[in-house]
PDB file of N, CA, C and O in Angstrom:
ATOM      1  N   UNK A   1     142.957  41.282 -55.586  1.00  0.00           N
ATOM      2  CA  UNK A   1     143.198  40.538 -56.806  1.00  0.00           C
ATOM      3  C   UNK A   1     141.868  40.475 -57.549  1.00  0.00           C
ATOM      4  O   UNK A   1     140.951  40.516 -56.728  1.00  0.00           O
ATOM      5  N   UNK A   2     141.503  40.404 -58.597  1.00  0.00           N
ATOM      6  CA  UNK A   2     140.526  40.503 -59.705  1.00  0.00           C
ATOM      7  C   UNK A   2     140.304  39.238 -59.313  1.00  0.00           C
ATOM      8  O   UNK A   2     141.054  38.386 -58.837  1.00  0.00           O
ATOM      9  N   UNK A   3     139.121  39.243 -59.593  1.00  0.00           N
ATOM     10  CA  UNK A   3     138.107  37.901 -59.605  1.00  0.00           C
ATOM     11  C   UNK A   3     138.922  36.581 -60.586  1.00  0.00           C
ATOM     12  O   UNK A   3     139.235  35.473 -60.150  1.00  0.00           O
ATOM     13  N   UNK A   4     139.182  37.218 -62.331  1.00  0.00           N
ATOM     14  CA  UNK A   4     139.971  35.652 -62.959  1.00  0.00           C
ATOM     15  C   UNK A   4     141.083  35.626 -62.539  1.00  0.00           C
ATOM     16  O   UNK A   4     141.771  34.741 -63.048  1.00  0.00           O
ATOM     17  N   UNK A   5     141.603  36.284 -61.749  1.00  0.00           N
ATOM     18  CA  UNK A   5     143.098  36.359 -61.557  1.00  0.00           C
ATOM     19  C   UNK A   5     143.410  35.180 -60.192  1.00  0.00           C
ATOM     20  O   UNK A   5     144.296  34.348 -59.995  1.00  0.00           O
ATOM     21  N   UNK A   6     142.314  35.570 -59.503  1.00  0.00           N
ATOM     22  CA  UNK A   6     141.814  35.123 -58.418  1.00  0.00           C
ATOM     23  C   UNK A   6     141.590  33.395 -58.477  1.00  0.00           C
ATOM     24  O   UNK A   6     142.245  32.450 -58.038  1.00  0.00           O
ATOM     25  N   UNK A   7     140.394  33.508 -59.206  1.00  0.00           N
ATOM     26  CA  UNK A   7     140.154  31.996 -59.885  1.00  0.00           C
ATOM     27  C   UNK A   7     141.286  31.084 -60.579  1.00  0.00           C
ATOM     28  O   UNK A   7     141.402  29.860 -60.539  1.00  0.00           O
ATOM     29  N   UNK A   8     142.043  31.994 -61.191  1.00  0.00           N
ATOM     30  CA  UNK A   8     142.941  31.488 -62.217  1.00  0.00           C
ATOM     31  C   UNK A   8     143.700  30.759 -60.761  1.00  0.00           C
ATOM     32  O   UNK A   8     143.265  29.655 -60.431  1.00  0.00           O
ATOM     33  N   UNK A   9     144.785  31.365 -59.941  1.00  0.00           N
ATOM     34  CA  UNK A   9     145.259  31.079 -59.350  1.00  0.00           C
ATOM     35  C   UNK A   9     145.082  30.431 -58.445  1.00  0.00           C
ATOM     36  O   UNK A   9     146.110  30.018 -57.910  1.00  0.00           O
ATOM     37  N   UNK A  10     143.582  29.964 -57.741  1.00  0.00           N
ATOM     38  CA  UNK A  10     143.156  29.193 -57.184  1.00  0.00           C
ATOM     39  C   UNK A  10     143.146  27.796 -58.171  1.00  0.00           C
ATOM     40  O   UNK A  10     143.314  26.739 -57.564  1.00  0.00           O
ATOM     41  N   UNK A  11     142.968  27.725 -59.586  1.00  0.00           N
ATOM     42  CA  UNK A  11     142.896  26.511 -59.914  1.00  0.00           C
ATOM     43  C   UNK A  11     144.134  25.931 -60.297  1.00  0.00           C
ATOM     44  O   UNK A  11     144.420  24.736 -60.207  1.00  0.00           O
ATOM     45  N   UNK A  12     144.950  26.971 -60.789  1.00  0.00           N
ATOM     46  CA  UNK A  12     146.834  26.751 -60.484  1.00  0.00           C
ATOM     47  C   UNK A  12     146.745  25.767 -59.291  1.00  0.00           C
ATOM     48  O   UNK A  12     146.952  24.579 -59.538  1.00  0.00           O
ATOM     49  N   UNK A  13     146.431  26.181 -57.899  1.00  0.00           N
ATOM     50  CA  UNK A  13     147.569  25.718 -57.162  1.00  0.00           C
ATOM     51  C   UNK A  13     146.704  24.394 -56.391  1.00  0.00           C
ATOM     52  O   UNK A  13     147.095  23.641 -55.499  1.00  0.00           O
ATOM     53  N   UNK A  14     145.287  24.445 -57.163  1.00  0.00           N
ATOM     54  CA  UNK A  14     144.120  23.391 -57.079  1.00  0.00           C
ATOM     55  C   UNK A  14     144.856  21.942 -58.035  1.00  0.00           C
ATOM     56  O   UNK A  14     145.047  20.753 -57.779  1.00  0.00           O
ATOM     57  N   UNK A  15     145.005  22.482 -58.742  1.00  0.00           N
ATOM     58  CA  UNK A  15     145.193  21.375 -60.092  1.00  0.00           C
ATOM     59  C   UNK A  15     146.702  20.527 -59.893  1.00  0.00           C
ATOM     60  O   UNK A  15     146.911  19.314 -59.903  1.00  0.00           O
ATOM     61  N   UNK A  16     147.611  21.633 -59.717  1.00  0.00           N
ATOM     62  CA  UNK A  16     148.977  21.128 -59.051  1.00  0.00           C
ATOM     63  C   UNK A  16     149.552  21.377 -57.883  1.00  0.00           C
ATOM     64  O   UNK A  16     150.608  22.007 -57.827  1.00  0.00           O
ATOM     65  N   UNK A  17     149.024  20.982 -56.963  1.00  0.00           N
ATOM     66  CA  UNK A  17     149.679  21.584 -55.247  1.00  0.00           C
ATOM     67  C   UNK A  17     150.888  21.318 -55.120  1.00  0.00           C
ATOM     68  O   UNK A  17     151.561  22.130 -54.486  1.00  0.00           O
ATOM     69  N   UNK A  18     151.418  20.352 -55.562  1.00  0.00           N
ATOM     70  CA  UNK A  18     152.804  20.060 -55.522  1.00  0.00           C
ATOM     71  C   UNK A  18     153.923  21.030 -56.395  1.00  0.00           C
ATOM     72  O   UNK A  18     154.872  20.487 -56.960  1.00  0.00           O
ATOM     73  N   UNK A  19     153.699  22.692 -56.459  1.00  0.00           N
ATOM     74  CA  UNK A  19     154.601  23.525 -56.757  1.00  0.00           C
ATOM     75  C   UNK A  19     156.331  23.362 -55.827  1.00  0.00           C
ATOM     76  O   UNK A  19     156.614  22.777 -54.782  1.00  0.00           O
ATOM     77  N   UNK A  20     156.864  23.869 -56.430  1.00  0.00           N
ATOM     78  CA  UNK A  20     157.927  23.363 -56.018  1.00  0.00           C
ATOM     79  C   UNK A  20     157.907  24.720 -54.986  1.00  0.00           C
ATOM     80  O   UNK A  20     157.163  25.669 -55.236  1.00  0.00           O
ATOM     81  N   UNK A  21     158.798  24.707 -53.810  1.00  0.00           N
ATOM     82  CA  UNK A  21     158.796  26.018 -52.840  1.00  0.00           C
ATOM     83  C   UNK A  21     160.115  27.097 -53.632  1.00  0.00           C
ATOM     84  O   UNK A  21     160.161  28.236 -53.168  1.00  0.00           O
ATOM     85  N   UNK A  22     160.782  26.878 -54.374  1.00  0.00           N
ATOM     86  CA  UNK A  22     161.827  27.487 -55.155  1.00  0.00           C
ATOM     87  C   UNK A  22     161.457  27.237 -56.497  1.00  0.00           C
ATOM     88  O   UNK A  22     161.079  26.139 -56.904  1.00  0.00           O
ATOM     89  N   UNK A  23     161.605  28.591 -57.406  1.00  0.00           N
ATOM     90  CA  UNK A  23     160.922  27.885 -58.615  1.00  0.00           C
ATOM     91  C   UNK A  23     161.966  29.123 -59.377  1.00  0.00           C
ATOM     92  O   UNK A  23     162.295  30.214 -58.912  1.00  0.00           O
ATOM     93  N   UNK A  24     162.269  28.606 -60.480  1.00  0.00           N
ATOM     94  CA  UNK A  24     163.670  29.332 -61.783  1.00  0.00           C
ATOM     95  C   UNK A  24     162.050  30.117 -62.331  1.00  0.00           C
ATOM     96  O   UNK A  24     160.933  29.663 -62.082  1.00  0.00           O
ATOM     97  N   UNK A  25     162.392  31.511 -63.198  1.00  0.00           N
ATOM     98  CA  UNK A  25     162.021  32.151 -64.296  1.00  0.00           C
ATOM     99  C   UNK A  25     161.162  31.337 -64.520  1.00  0.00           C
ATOM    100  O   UNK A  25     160.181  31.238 -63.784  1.00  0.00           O
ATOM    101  N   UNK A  26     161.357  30.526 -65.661  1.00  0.00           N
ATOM    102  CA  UNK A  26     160.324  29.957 -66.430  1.00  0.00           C
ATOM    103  C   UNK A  26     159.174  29.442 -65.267  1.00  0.00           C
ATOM    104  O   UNK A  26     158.258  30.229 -65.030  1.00  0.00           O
ATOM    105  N   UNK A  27     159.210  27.958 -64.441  1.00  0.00           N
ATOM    106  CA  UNK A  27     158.220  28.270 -63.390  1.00  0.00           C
ATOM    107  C   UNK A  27     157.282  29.166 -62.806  1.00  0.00           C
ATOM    108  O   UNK A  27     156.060  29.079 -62.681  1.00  0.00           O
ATOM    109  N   UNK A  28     158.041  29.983 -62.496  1.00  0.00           N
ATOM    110  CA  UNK A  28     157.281  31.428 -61.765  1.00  0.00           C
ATOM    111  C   UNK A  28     156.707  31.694 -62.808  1.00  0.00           C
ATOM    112  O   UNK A  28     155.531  31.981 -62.583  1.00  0.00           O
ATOM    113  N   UNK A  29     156.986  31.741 -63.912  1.00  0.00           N
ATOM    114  CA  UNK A  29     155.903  32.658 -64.682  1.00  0.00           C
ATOM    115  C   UNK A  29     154.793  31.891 -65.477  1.00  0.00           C
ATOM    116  O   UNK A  29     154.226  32.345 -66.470  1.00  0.00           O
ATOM    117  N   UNK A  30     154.542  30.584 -64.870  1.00  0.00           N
ATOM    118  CA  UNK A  30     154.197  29.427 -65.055  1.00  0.00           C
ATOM    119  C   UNK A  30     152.739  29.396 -63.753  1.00  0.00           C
ATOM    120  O   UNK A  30     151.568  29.052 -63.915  1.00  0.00           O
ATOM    121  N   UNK A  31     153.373  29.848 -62.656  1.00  0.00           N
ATOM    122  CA  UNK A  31     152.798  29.789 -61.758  1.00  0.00           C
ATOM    123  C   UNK A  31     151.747  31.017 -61.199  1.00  0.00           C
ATOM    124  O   UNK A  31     150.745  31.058 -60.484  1.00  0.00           O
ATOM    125  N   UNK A  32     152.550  31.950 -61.926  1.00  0.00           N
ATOM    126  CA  UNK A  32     151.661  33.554 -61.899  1.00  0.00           C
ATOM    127  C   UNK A  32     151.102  33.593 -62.792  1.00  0.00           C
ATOM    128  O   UNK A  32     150.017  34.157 -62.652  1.00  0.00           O
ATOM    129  N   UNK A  33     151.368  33.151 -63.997  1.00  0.00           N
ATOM    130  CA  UNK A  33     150.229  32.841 -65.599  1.00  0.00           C
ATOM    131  C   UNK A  33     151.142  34.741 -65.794  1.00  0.00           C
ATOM    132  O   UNK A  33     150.310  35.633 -65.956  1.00  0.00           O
ATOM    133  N   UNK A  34     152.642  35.220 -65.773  1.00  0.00           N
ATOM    134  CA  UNK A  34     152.861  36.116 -66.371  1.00  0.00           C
ATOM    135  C   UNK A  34     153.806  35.724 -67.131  1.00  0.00           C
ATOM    136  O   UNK A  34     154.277  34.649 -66.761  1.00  0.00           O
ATOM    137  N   UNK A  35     154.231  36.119 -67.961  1.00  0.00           N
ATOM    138  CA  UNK A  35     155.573  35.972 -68.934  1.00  0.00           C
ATOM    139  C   UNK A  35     156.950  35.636 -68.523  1.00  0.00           C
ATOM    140  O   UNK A  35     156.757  34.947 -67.522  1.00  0.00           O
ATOM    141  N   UNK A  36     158.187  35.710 -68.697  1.00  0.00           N
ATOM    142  CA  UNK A  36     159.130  35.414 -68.127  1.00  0.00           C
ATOM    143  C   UNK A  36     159.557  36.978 -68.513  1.00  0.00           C
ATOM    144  O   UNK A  36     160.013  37.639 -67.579  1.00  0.00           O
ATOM    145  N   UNK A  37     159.471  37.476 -69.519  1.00  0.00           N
ATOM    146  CA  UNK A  37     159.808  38.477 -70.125  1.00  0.00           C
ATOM    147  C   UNK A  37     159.508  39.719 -68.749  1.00  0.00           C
ATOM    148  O   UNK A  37     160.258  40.559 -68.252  1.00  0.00           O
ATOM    149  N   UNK A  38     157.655  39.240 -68.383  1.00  0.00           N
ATOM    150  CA  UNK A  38     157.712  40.567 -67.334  1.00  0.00           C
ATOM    151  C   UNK A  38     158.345  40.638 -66.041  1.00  0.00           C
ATOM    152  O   UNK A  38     158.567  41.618 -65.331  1.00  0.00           O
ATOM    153  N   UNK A  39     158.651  39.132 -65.828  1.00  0.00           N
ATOM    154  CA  UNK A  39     159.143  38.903 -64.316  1.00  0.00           C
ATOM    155  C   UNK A  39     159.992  39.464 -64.373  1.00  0.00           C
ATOM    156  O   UNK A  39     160.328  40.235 -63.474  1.00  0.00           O
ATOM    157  N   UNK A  40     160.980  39.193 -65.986  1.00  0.00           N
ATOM    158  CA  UNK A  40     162.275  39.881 -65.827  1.00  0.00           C
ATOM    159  C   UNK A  40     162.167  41.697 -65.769  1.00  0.00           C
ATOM    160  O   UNK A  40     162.819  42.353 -64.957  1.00  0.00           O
ATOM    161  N   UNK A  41     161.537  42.109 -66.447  1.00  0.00           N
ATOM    162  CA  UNK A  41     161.152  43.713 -66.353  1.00  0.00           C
ATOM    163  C   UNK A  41     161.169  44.048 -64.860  1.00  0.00           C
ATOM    164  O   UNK A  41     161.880  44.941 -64.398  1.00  0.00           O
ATOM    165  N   UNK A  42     160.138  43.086 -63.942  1.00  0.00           N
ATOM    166  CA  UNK A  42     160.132  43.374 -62.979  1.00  0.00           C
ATOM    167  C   UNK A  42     161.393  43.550 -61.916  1.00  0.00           C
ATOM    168  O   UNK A  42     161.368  44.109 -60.820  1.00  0.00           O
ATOM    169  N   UNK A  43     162.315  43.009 -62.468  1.00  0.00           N
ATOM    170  CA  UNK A  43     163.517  42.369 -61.486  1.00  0.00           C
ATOM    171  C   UNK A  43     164.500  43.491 -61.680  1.00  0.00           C
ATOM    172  O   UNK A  43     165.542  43.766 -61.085  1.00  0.00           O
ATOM    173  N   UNK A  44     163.778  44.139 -62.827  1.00  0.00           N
ATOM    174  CA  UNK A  44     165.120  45.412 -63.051  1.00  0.00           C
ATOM    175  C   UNK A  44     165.206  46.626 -61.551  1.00  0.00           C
ATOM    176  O   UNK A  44     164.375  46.660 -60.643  1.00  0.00           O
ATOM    177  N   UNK A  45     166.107  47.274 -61.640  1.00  0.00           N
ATOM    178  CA  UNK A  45     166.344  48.077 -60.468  1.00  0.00           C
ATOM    179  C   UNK A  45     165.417  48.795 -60.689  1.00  0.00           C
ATOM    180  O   UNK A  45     164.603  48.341 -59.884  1.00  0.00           O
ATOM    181  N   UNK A  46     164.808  49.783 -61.308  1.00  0.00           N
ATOM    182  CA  UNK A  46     163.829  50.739 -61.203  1.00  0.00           C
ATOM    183  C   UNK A  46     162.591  50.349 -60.968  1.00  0.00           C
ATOM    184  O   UNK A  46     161.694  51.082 -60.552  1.00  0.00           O
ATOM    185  N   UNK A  47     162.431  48.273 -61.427  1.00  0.00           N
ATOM    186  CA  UNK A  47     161.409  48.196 -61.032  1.00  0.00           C
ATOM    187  C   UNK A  47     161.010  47.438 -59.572  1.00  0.00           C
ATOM    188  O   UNK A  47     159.903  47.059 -59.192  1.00  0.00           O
ATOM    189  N   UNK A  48     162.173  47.368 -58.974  1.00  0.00           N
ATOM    190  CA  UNK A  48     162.320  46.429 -57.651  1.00  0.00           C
ATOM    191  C   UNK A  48     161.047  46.522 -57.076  1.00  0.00           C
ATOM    192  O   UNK A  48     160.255  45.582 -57.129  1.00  0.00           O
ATOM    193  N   UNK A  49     160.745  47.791 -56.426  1.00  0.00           N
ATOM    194  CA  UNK A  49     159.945  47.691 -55.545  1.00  0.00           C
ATOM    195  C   UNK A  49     158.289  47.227 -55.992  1.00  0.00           C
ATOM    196  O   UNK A  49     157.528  46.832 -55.109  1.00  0.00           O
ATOM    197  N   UNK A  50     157.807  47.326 -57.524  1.00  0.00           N
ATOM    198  CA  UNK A  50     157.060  46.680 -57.842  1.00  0.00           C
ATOM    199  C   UNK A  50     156.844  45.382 -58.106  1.00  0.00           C
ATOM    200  O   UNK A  50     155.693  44.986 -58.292  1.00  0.00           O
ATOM    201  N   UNK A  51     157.765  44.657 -58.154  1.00  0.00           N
ATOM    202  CA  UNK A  51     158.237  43.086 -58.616  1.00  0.00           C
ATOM    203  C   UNK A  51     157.967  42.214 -57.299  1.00  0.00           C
ATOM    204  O   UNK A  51     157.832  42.777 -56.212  1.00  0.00           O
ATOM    205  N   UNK A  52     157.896  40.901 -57.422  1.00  0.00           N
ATOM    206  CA  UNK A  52     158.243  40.184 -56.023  1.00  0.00           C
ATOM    207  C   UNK A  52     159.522  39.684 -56.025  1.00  0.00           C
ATOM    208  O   UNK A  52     160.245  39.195 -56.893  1.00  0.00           O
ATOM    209  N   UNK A  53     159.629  39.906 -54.915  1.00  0.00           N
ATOM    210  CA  UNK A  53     161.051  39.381 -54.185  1.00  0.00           C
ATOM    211  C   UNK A  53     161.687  38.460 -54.869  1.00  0.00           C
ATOM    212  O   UNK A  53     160.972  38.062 -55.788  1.00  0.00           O
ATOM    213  N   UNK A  54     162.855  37.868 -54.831  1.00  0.00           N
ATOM    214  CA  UNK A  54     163.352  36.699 -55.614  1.00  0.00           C
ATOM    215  C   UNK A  54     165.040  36.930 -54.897  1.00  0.00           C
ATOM    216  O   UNK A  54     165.473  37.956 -54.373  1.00  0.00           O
ATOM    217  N   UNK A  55     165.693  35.717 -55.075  1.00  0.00           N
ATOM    218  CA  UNK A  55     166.837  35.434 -54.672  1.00  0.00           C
ATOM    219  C   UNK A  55     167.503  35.457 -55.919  1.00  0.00           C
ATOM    220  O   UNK A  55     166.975  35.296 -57.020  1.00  0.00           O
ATOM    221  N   UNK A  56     168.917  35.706 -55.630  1.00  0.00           N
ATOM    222  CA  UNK A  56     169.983  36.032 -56.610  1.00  0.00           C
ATOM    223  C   UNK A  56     171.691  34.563 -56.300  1.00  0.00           C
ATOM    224  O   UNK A  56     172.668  35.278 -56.076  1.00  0.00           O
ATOM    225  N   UNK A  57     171.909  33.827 -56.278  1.00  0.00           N
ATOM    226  CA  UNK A  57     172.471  32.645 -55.966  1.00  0.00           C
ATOM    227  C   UNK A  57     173.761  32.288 -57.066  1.00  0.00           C
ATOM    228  O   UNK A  57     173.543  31.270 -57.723  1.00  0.00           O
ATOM    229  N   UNK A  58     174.384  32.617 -57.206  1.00  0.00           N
ATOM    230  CA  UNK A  58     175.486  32.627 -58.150  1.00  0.00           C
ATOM    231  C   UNK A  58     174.815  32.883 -59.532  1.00  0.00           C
ATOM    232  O   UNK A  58     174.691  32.056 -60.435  1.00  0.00           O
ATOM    233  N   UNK A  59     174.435  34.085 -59.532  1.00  0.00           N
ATOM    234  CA  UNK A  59     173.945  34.339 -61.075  1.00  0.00           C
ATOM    235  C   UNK A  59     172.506  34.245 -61.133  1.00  0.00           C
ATOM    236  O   UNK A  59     171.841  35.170 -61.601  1.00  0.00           O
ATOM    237  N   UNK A  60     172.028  33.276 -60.724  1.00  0.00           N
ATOM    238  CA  UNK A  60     170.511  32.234 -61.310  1.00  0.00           C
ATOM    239  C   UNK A  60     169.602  33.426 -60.417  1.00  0.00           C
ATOM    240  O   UNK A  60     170.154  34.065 -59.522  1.00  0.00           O
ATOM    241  N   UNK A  61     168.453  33.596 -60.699  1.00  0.00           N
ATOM    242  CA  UNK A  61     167.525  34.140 -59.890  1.00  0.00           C
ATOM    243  C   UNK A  61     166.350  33.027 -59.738  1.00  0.00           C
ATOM    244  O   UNK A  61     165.829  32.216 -60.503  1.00  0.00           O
ATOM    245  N   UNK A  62     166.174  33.422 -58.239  1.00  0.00           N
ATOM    246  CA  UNK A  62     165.067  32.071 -57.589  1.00  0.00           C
ATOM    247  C   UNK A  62     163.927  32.738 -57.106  1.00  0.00           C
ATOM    248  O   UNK A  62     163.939  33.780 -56.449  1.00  0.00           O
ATOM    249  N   UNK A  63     162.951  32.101 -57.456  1.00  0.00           N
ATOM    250  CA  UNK A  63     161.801  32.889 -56.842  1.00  0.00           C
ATOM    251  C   UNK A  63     161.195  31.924 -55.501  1.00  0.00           C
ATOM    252  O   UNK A  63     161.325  30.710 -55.663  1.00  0.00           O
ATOM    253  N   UNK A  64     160.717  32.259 -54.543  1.00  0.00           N
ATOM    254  CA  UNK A  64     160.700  31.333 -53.562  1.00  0.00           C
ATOM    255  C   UNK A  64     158.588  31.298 -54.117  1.00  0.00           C
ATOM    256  O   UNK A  64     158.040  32.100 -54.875  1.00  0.00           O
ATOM    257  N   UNK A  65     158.094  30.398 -53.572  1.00  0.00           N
ATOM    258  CA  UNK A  65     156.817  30.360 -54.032  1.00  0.00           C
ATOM    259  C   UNK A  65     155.882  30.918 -52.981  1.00  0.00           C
ATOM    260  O   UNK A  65     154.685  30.975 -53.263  1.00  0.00           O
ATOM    261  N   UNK A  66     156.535  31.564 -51.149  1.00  0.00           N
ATOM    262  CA  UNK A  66     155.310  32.202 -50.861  1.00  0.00           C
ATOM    263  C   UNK A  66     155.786  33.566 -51.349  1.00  0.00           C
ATOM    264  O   UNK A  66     154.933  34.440 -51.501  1.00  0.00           O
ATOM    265  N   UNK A  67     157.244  33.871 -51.645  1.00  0.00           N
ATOM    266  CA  UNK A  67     157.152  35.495 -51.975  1.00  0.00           C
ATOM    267  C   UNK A  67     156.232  35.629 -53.024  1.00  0.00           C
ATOM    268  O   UNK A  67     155.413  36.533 -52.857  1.00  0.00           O
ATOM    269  N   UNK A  68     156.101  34.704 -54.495  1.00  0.00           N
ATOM    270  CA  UNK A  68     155.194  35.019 -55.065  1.00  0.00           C
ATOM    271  C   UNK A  68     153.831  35.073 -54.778  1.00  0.00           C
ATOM    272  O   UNK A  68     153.130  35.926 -55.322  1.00  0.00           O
ATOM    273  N   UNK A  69     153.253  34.063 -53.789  1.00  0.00           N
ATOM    274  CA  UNK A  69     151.794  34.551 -53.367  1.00  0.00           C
ATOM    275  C   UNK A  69     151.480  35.608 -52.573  1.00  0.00           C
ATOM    276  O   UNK A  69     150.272  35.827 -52.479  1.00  0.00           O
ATOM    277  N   UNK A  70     152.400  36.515 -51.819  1.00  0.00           N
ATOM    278  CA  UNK A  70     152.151  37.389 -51.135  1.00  0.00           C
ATOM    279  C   UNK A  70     152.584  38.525 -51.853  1.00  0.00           C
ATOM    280  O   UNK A  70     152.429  39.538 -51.170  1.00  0.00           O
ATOM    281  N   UNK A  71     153.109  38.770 -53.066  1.00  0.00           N
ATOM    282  CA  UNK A  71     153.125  39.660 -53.964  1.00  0.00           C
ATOM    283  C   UNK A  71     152.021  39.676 -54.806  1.00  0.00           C
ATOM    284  O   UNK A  71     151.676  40.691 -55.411  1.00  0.00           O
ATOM    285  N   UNK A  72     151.259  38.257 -54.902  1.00  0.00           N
ATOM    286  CA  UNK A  72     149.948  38.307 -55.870  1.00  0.00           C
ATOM    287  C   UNK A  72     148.825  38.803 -55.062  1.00  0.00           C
ATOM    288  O   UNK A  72     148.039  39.677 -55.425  1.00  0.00           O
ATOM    289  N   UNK A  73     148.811  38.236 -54.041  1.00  0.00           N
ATOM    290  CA  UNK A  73     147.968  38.730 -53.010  1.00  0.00           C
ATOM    291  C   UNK A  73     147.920  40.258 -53.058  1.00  0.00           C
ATOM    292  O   UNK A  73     146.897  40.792 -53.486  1.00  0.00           O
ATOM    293  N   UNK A  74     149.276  41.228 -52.524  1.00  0.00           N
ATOM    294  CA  UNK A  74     149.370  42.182 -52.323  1.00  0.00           C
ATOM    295  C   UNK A  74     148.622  43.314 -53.716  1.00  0.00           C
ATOM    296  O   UNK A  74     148.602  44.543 -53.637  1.00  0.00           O
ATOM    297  N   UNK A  75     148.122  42.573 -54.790  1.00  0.00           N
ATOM    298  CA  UNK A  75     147.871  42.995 -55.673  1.00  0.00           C
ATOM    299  C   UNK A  75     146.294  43.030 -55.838  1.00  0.00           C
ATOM    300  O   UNK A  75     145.613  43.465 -56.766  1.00  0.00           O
ATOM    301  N   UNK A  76     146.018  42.574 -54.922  1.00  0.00           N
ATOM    302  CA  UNK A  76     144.259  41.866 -54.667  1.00  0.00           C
ATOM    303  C   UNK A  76     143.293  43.493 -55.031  1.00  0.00           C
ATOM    304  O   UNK A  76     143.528  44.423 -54.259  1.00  0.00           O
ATOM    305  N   UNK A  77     142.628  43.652 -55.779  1.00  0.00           N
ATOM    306  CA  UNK A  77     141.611  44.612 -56.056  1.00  0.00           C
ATOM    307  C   UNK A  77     139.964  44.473 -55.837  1.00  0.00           C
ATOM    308  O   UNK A  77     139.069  43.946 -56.497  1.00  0.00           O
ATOM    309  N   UNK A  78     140.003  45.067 -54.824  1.00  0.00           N
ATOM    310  CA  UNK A  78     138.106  45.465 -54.782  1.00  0.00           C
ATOM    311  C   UNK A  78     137.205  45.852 -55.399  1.00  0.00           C
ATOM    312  O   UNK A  78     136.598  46.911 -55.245  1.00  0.00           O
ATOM    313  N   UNK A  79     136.956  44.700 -56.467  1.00  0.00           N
ATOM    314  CA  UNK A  79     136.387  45.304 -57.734  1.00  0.00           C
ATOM    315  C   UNK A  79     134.925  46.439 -57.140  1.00  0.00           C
ATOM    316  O   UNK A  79     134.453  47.280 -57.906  1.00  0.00           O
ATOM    317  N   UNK A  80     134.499  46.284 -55.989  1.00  0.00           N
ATOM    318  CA  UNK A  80     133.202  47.543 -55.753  1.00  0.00           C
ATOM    319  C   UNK A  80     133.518  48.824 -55.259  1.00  0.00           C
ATOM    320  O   UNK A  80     132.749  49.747 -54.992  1.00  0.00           O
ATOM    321  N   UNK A  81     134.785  48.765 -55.168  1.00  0.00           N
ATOM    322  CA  UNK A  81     135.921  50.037 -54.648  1.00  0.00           C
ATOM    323  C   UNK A  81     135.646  51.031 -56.119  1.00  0.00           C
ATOM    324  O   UNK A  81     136.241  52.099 -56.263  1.00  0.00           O
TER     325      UNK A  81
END
């Protein structure tokens, strides 16, 4: 993960620890600092395997809150690489 991305999200979950463990669209993209717009891009079939995980529950899509940190994580970059 990039250094502000890094920071950013450390002070996310610094500032409000009390994230909810299930979080709707808007949340998640609240919580990743991305759009709702890309989560949704992400959620499309072609883009599954790049997206994080999320539950599907009569319609609603749920994002659980460690799939999103271990998808942000999984994104982690070595900036001296």
């Amino acid at each position: 993960m990039n250094l502000k991305l890094e920071e950013f999200t450390t002070s996310l979950k610094e500032a409000r620890p009390s994230w909810a463990e299930n979080m709707r669209p808007a949340v998640a993209a609240l919580y990743t600092g991305l759009s709702e717009s890309t989560l949704a891009k992400l959620r499309m079939f072609h883009n599954r395997p790049s997206g994080p995980n999320f539950l599907k529950i009569s319609g609603c899509v749920v994002y659980r809150r460690r799939d999103l940190d271990k998808w942000m994580d999984s994104h982690s970059v070595d900036p001296s690489a």
